[in-house]
C-alpha positions in Angstrom: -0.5 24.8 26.7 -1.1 23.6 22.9 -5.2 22.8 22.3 -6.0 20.6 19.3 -9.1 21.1 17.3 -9.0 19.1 14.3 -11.8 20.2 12.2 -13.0 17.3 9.4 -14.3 18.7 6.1 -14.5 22.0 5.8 -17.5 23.5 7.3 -17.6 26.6 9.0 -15.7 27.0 12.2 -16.8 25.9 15.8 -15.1 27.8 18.3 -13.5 26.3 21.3 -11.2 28.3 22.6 -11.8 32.1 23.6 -8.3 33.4 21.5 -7.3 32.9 17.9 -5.1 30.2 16.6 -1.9 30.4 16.7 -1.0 28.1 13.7 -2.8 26.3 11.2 -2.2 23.0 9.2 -4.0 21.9 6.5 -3.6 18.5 5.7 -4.6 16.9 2.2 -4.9 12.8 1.2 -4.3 12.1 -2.2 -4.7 7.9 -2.8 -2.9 7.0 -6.0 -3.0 3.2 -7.4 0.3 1.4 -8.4 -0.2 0.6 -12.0 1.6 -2.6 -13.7 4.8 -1.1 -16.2 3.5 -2.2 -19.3 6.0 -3.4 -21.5 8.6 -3.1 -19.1 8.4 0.4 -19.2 6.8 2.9 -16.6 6.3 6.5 -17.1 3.8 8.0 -15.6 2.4 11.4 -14.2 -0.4 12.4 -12.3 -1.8 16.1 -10.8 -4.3 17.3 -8.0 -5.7 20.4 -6.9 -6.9 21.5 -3.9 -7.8 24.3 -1.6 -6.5 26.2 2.0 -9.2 28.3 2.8 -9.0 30.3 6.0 -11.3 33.6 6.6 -10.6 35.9 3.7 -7.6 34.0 2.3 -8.3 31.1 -0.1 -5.1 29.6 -2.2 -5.1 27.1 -5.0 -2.8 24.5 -5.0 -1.3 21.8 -7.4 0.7 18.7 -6.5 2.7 17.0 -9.2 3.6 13.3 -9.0 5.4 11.5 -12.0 8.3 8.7 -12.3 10.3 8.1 -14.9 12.4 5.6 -15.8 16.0 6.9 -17.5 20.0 5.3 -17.7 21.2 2.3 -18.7 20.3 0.3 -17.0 17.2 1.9 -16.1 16.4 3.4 -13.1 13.2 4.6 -11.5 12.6 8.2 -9.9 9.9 9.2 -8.2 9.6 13.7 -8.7 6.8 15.2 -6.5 6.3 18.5 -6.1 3.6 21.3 -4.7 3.3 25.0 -6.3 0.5 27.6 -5.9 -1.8 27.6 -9.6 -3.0 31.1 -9.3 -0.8 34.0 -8.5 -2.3 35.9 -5.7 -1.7 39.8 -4.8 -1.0 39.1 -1.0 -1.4 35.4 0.6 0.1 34.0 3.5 3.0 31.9 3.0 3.6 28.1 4.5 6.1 28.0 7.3 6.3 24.5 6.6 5.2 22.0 4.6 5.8 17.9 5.1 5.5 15.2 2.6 4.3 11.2 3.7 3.3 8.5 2.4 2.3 5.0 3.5 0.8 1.6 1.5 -2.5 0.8 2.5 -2.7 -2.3 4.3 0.9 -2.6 4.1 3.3 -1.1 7.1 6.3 -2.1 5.1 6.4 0.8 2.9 6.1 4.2 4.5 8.0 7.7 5.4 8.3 11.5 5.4 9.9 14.2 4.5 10.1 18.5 5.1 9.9 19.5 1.6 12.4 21.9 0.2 11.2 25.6 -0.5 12.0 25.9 -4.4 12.1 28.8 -6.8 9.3 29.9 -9.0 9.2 32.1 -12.2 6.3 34.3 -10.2 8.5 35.2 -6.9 4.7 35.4 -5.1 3.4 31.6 -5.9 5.0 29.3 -3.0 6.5 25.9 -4.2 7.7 23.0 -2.2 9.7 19.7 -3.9 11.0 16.8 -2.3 14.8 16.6 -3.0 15.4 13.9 -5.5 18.3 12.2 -3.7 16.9 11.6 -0.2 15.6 7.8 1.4 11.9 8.8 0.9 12.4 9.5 -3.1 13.8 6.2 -2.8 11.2 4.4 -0.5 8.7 6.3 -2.4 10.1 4.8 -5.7 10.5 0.9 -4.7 7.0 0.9 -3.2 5.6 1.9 -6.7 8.5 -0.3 -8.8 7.5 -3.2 -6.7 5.3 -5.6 -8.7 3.8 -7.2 -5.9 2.3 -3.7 -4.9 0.3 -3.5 -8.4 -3.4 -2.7 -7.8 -2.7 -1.3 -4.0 -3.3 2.0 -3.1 -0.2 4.4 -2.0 -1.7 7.0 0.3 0.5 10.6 -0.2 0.0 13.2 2.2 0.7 16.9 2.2 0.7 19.0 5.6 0.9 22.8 5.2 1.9 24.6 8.4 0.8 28.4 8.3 1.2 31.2 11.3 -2.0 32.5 11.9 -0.4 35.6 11.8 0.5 35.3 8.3 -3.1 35.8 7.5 -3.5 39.0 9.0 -2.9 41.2 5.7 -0.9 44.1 6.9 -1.4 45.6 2.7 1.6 47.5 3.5 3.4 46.5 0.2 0.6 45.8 -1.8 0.3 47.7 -4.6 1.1 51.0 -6.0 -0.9 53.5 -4.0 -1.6 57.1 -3.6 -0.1 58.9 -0.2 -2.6 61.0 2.4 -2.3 64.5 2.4 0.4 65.7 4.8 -0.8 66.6 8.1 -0.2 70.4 7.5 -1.1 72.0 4.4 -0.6 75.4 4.8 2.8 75.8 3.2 2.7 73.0 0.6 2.3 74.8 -3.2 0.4 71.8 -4.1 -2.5 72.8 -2.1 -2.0 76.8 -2.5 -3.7 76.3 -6.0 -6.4 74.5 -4.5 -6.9 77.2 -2.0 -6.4 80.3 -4.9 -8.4 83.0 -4.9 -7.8 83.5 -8.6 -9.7 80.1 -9.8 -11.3 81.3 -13.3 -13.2 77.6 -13.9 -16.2 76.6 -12.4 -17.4 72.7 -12.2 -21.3 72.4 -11.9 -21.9 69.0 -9.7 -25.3 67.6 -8.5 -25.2 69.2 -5.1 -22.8 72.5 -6.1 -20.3 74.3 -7.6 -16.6 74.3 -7.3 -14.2 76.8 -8.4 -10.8 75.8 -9.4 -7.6 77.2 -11.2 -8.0 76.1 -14.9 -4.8 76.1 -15.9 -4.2 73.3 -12.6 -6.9 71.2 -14.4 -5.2 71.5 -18.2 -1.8 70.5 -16.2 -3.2 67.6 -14.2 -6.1 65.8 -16.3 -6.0 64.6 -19.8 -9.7 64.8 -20.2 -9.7 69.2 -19.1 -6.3 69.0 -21.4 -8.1 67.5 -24.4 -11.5 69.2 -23.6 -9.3 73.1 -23.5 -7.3 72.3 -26.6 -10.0 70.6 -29.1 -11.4 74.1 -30.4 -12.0 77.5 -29.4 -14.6 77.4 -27.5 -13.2 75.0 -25.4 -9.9 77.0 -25.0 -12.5 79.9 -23.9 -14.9 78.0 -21.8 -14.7 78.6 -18.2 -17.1 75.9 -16.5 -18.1 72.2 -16.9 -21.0 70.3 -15.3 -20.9 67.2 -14.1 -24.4 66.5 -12.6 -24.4 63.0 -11.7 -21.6 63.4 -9.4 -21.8 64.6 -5.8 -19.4 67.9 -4.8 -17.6 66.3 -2.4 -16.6 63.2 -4.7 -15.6 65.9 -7.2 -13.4 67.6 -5.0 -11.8 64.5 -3.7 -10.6 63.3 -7.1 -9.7 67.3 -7.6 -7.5 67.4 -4.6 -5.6 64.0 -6.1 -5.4 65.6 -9.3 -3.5 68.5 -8.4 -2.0 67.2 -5.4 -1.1 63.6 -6.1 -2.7 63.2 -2.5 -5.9 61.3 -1.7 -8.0 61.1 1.8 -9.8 58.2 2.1 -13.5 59.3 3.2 -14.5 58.3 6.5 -17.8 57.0 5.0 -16.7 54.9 2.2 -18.9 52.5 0.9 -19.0 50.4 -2.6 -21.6 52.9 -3.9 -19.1 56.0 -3.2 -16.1 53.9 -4.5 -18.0 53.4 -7.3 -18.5 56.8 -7.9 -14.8 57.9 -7.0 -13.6 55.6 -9.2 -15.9 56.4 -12.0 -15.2 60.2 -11.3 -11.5 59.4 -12.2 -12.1 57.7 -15.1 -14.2 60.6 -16.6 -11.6 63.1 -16.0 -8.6 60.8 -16.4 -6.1 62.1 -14.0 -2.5 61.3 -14.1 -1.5 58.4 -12.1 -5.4 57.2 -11.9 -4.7 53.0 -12.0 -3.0 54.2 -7.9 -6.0 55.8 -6.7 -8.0 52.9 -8.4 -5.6 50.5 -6.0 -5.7 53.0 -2.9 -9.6 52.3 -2.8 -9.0 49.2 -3.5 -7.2 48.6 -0.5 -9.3 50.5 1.9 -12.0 48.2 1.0 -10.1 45.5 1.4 -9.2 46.6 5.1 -13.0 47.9 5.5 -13.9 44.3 4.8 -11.4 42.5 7.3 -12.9 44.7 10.1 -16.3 42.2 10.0 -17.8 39.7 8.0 -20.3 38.4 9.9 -22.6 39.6 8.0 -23.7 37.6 4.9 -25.3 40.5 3.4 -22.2 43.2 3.7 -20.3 40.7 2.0 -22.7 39.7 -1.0 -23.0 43.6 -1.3 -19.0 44.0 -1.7 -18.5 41.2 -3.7 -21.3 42.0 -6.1 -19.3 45.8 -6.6 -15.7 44.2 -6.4 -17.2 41.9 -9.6 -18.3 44.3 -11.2 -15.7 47.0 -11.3 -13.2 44.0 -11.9 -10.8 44.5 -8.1 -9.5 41.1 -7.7 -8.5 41.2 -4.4 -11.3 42.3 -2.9 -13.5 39.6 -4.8 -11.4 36.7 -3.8 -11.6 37.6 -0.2 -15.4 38.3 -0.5 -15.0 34.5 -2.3 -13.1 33.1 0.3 -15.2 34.5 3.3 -18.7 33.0 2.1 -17.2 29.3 1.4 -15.7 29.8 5.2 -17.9 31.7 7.4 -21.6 31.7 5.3 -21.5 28.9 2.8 -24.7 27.4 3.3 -27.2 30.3 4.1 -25.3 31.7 0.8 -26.5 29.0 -0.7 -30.2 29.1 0.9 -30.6 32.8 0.4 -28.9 34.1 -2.4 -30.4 32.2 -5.5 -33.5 32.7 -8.5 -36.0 31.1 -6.2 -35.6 33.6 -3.3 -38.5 35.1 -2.0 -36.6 38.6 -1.7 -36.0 40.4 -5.1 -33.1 42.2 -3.7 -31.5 38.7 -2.9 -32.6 37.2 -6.4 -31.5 40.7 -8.4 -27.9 40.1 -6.5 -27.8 36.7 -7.4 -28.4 37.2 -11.1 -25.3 39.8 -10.9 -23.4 37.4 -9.5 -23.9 34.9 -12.4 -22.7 36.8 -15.1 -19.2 36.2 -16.1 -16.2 38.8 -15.2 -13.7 40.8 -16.9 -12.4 38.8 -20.0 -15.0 36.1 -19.9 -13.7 34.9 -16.6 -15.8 32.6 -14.0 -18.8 33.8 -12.6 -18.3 34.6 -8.8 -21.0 31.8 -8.1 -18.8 29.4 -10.2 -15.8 30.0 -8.1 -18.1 30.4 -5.1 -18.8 26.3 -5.9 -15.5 25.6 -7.1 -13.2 26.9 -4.0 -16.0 24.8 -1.8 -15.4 21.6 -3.3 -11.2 22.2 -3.6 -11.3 23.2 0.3 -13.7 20.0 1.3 -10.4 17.5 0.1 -8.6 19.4 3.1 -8.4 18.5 6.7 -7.9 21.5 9.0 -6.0 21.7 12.6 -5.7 25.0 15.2 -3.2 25.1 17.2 -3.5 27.4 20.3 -1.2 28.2 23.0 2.9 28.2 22.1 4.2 28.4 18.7 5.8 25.2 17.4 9.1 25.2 16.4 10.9 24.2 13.2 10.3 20.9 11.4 7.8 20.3 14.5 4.9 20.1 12.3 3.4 16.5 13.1 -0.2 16.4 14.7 -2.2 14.2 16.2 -4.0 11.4 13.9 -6.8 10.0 16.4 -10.0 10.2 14.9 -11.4 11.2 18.3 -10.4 14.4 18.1 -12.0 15.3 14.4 -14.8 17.8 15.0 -17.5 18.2 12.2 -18.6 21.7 11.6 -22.0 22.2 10.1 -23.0 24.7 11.3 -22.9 27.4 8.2 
């Protein structure tokens, strides 16, 4: 059994069936006007951008359109093309994706197309082209060349078929990362040191000490290395505090140091990622940019595992901002304009009553690393991209290959306003 539920405009979701989708199609209209050749001539090119935005996953796209006219005699061709505009860490790739086209008022001019899966400079950025030589370049191309069409509308559609699967982020591959700690510790030689007796340098945290083997620290940080070498009483010193950091935070970024090993805490939070992270980059281990991804990650999987709650994700988006993780912030992104867009929108700005709401919101206006976007930019943005999109569910069966055509009655849109 296959159930249908077209949903019209991009709100957030109304749910009519008690499992998942199986597949997803977003479908996006793009109306462009047959212009007179002037001067017998007709080159032209146009570009549009648009957003699939499902749960945590939002992808830009850009679809080209230009003809040309080249040869002697001349001769029209009609190049259209789609390619991701932002490459993306992890995204879901299309299984499919189908070009059509139809005159408006006119049944004499239309057709379709699967689009050919094409090669990019960035091997992670999709791109789809119509093959040059095929009957809809060549449909496509006489509607447009045919002077009596000048003024009309040409309708071009673009259908993206995705496994819902595919949006299920296993992270597996993503990333350079740090291993756990094996399972038995006893015998490794990384963690005898750790474990020494003979540890002759003592680190003064907020909530403790913690004795460890100095010359381990000299070998495995470049902060103790500099810090032991810089003068003679540094080469003599035998302890260090670090009062704004808790023990246990020390000793985590400790074990990595010495072990090249980190266990993600069972309590993790932004605030303690914040201060992990931070941690490393005072003592500036070796390998520090793969524990930096390793948390990085197990946010990322924290956050998959609900966002329901509005609040949970402001507070993870605000830290994935600031401390500049990209993934994490797109997915924060991507779940608001999906799931909360409109209470977003009603709680989270200067005129809130709550001054926890209004400090967030300020956070969230200032611009990123490198003078990017603010997050309530792209917030805006990646709503008004996703609204040009039409999205359909598919539950029940998988289809199969080059199967990707969908109902078009207008009686079975749904509008969701319910975020």
């Amino acid at each position: 059994l296959v159930v249908w539920n077209l949903s019209c405009k991009m709100g957030s979701i109304v749910k009519v069936c008690d499992e998942d989708p199986t597949e997803i199609i977003f479908i996006y209209d793009w109306p462009v006007q047959v212009l007179q050749p002037i001067n017998g001539f007709n080159v032209f090119g146009d570009t549009e951008t648009f957003c699939t935005n499902y749960r945590s996953a939002t992808h830009e796209w850009m679809v080209h359109l230009y003809r040309t006219n080249f040869g002697l005699p001349s001769r029209p061709r009609i190049h259209l093309y789609l390619e991701q505009s932002r490459v993306a860490t992890t995204h879901p790739s299309p299984k499919e994706c189908k070009f059509s086209f139809r005159l408006l008022e006119d049944s004499n001019y239309r057709a379709n197309i699967i689009a050919a899966r094409s090669v990019t400079t960035f091997s992670s950025m999709d791109s789809f082209r119509v093959p040059r030589d095929s009957p809809f370049v060549d449909s496509l191309t006489q509607c447009f060349t045919d002077q009596s069409n000048s003024g009309k509308t040409i309708m071009i559609t673009i259908d993206l078929l995705f496994s819902a699967e595919s949006f299920n982020f296993g992270f597996n591959s993503w990333m350079s990362t740090v291993p756990a700690p094996p399972a038995n510790t006893t015998d490794d030689f990384r963690f005898k040191v750790l474990n020494s007796e003979d540890a002759d340098f003592t680190i003064h945290c907020r909530d403790g000490d913690l004795k460890i083997s100095k010359s381990a620290l000299f070998l495995s940080s470049d902060y103790f290395r500099f810090l032991f070498t810089a003068n003679d009483e540094g080469l003599m010193s035998k302890e260090q505090s670090v009062p704004d950091y808790n023990l246990e935070s020390v000793r985590k970024i400790l074990v990595f140091m010495i072990t090249g090993t980190f266990e993600i805490p069972t309590n993790l939070t932004p605030e303690l990622s914040r201060e992990l992270i931070d941690i490393a980059m005072h003592f500036k281990p070796l390998n520090r940019d793969a524990l930096r991804n390793t948390i990085h990650r197990a946010l990322c999987k924290l956050l998959l595992q609900d966002f329901s709650v509005l609040d949970k994700i402001v507070h993870f988006l605000v830290f994935a901002h600031e401390m500049n993780l990209s993934q994490l912030k797109v997915m924060c992104m991507s779940i608001i304009v999906y799931e909360h867009y409109r209470r977003f929108k009603q709680e989270y700005n200067e005129e809130s009553p709550n001054a926890v709401r209004r400090e967030l919101h300020e956070r969230l206006r200032r611009s990123g690393f490198l003078l990017t976007v603010s997050p309530l930019s792209r917030i805006d943005s990646i709503r008004r991209q996703s609204l040009k999109c039409r999205r359909i569910f598919r539950y029940g069966m998988k289809s199969k290959i080059n199967s990707i055509d969908v109902p078009r009655n207008s009686s079975d849109t749904m509008w969701n306003d319910v975020d």
